[in-house]
N, C-alpha and C positions, 0 to 999 in steps of 0.2 A: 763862551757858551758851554764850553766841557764842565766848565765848575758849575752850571746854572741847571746842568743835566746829571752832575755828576751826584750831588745830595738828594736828588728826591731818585734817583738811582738806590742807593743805600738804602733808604727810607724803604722804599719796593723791597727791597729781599728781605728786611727787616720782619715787614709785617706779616709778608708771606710764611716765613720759618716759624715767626712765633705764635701767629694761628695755628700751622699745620702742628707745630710741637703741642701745643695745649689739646688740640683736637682729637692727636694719636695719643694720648695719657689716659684719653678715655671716649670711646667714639661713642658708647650709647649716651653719655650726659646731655643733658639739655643745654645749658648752661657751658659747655665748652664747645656745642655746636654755635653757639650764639655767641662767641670768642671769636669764634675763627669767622663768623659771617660781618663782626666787628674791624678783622684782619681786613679782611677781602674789601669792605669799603675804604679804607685806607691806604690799600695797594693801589684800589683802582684810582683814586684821587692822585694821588703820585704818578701811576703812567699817564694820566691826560697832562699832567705837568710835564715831563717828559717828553714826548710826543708834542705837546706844541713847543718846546722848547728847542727841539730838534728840527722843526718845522718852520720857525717865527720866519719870514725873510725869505723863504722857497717855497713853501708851499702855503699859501696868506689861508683858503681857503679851508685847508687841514687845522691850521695853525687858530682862525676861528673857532672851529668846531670842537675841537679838545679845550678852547677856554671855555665854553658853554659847559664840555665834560668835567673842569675842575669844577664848578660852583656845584654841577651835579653831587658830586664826591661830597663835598665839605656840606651838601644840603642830608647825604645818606648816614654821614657817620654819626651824626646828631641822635638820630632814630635810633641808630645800631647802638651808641652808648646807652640811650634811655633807658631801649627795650633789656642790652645785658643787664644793669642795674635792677631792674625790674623783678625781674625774674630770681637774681642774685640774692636779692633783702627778700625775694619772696612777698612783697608788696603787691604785687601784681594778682596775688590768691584773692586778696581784700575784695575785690571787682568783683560784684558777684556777675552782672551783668556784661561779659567780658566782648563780646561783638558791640557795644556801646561806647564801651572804653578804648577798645583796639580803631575804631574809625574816628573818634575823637582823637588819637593821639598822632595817627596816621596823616590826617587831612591835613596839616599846615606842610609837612614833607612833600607830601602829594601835589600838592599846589605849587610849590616852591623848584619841587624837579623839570615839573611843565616850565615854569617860568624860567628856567634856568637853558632847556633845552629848543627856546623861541627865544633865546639870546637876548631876555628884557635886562638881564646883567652885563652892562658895555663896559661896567668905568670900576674903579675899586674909591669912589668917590660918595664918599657920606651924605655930600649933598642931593645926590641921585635917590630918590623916594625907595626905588626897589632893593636896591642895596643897602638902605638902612633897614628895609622891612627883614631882610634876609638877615640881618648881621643882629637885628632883636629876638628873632626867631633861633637863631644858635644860644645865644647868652639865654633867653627862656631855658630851653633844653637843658641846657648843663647847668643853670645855677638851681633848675630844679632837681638833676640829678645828684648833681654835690651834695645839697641838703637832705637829700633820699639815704646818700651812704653815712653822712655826719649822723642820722639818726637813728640809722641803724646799726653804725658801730659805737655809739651812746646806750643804746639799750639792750647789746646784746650783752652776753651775762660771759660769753668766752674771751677770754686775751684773743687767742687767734683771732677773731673779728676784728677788734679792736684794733688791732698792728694791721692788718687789711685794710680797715676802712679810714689808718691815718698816714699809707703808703700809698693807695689810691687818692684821695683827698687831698695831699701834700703833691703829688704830681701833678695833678690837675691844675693848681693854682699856680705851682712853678711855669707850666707850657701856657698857661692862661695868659700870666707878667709877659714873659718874651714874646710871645704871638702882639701883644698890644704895643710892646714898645718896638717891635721888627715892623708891626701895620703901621705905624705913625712917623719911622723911617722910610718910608717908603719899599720896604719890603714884604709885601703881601703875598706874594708867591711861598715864604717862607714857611706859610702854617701846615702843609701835609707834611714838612719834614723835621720840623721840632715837635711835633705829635710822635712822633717816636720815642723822645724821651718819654712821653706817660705808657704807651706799652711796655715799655722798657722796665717803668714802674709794679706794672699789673702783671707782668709774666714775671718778675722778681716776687710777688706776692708769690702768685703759681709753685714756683717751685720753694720757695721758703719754707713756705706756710698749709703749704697742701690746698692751697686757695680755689674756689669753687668747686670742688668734693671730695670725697675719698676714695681716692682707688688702692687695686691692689698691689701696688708700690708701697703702700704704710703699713704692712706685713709679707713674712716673706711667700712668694709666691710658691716654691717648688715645695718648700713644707704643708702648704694649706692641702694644694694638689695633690701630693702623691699619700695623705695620711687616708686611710680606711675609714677612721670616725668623721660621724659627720660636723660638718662647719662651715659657718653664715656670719657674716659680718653683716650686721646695720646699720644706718647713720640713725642719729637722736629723731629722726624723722619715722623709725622705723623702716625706713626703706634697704632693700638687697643690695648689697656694697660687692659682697662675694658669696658665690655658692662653689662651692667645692666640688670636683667630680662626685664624691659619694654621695652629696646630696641630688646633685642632679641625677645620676643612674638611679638613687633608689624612689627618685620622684617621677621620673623619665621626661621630666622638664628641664628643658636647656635652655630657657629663654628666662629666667628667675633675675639678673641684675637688673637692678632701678625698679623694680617690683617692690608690694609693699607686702610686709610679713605675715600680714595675714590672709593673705591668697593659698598658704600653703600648712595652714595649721587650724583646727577644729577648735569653736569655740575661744576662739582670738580674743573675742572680747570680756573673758574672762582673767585672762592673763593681764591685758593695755594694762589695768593698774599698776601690777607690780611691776612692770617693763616700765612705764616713768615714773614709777615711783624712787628706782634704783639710779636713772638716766637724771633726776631732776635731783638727787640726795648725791648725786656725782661718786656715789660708791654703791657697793654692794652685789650681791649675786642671789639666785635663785634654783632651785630645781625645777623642772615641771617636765608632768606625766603626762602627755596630750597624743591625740591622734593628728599625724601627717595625713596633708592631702594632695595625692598621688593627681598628675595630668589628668590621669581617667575619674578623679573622685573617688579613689581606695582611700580606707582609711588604716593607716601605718601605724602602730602603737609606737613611741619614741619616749626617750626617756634625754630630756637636753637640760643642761647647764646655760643659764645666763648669765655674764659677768663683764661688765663695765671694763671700758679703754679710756683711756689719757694721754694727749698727748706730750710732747718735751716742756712744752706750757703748762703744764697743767690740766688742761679742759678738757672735758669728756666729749670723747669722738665719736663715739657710738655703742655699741653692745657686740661680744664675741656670744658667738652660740657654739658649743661641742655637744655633739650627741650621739646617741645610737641607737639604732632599731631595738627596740626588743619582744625579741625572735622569739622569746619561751612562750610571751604571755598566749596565742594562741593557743599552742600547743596544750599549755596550762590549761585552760578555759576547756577548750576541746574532750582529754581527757578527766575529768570532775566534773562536765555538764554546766560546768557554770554558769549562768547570766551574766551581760552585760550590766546588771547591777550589781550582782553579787560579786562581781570582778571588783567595780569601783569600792563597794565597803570594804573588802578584803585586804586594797590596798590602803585606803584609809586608815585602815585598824593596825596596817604593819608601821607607816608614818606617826604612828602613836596619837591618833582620835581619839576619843573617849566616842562614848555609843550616843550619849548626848548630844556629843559635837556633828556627831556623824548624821542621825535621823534629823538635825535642823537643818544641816547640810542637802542633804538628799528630799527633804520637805515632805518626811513621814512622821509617824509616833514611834515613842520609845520601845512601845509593845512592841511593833511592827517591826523597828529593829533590831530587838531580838530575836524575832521570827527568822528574819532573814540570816543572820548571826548562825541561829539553830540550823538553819536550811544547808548551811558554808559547809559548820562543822562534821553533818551528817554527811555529804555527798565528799568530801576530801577522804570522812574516816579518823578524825581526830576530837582533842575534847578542850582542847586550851589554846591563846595563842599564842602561847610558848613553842609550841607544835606547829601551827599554822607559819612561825616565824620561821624556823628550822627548814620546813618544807620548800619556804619560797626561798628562800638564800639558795635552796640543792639546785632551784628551778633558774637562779641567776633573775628572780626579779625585786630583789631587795633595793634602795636603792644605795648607790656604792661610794658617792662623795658624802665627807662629812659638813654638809651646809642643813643648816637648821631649817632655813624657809623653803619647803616644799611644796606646790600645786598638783596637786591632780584635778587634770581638765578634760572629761568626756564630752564630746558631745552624741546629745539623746538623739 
């Protein structure tokens, strides 16, 4: 009995540690909460083994009742792998209808836990109606999960996926073999604890491969933290990977990770193009002039660098953001009277527009943007923008890296 308690013992501490590890790597992730709820039905299927196994012969009574708990377990983890996958390939976005889908995929679970916990599973015997019903009901599950991840590591465009979804996949099918030839030995008890080998498999992804997200372990943390300028990491999803102290003090939002990037920048969707444009070209950078938007809805003038990550594979991880307030441009505007328009041509004109490019821009006539041109030059005091250039560099609002593709993004 020590040996017959002694493996799905291991198994338990197993799955415990490597939920909780995947969980603490990143506690706001979805996706690693759906790990660890993955963990936890594979623990509990192990202590009902456990627990009757400790029980078989002394306590009949207990020793029933934890074998109704194993089938429970082995009916829960089914769900639990679905749903991880799910969510993982991002498959699950497809559903538009998602209260539809979510009680369709739930119902045979549901059915199966009752029927599990009215102890309609007596025998581990094929010929028993319920037990086959049960045992079509898992192989459903997983051979549609299997196919979920085969297809999505076929069509995604990153190696990382790729080695993910043939490390996952390749486990799967190894504990698949042994679970059928241990079941046809008459060892049926054995499946909560050769299911450890495919955790075993999936938390190796984990850590390899940065496998389901990125945290702030794939840069260094005390650099990001203590620098002054601001910095934002994205995944290719655009979503908040890292916010930096400076960005959150100068936002006075602390709740920015797993957020999407444009909850905190004016006219977002002027920028999406050239942010997948660079993300989908797997290289490139950008500048852009845009207003930050502050908890309260201030809008911050910033002046941020976009530029493409990669991992040791190759594939592009997301987007680095560095930037900085900038502080002059008020004071600028303030002191000249400027407008809010005449602000945006002014910078236009320094990023070397043509007046052409500019009035199609801004969706005036050419007259009109000379008008406004004449309006600049009068209220500065100058006559060229040879002068006008001069003036803004003394103001610190030239802009200061040498990248060619520059945005400036107001919003009206």
């Amino acid at each position: 009995m020590i040996i017959e308690v002694f493996f799905p013992t291991v198994s338990f501490v197993t799955y415990i540690y490597s939920g909780l590890y995947v969980f603490f790597l990143d506690r706001g992730s979805r996706l690693h909460r759906y790990f660890l709820l993955l963990c936890l039905t594979f623990a509990f299927w192990s202590l009902s083994l456990i627990i009757g196994k400790a029980t078989d012969g002394l306590m009949q009574n207990i020793a029933d009742f934890t074998g109704r708990l194993t089938f429970l377990g082995a009916t829960l983890y089914a769900i639990a792998v679905f749903r991880l996958f799910l969510v993982m390939t991002k498959y699950e976005d497809k559903f538009k209808n998602k209260v539809v889908f979510n009680i369709i995929i739930l119902l045979p679970p549901a059915i199966f836990s009752a029927f599990s916990l009215l102890g309609c599973f007596n025998s581990n015997d094929f010929s028993d109606p319920w037990y086959l019903s049960f045992h079509i009901y898992l192989n459903v599950y997983q051979l549609i999960t299997i196919i979920m991840i085969i297809v999505w590591g076929i069509r995604s465009k990153y190696r990382r996926h790729k080695m993910q979804a043939a490390l996952i996949v390749g486990g799967a099918f190894l504990v698949i073999i042994i679970d059928y030839i241990l079941e046809f030995l008459n060892f049926a008890d054995a499946s909560s604890t050769i299911i450890v080998i495919w955790i075993l498999f999936v938390w190796y992804a984990i850590v390899k491969y940065r496998f389901l997200s990125i945290t702030p372990a794939t840069i260094s943390n005390d650099l990001i933290a203590l620098t002054k300028e601001l910095i934002l990491f994205i995944d290719v999803n655009s979503e908040i990977v890292i916010a930096n102290n400076a960005v959150q003090t100068l936002l006075q939002n602390h709740d920015l990770v797993h957020k999407n990037i444009s909850i905190i920048i004016y006219g977002y969707d002027m920028l999406m193009p050239e942010l997948k444009k660079i993300i989908n070209n797997g290289d490139g950078e950008f500048i852009c002039r845009c207003n930050l938007r502050s908890e309260k809805n201030e809008k911050i003038p910033a002046e941020l660098i976009f530029k493409t990550v990669r991992d040791s594979l190759g594939d592009v991880i997301g987007v680095m953001i560095i930037g900085r307030k900038i502080w002059e441009l008020k004071h600028f505007m303030s002191l000249y009277k400027l407008t809010p328009r005449e602000m945006e041509i002014t910078q236009k004109i320094i990023v070397g527009q043509m007046n052409k490019e500019i009035a199609r821009d801004i969706g005036v006539s050419l007259n009109t943007m000379k008008r406004h041109i004449n309006n600049i030059y009068n209220k500065i005091g100058i006559r060229s923008k040879v002068e006008l250039l001069n003036l803004l560099i003394e103001f610190n609002l030239v802009p200061s890296q040498n990248i060619k593709n520059i945005l400036l993004i107001y919003d009206k």
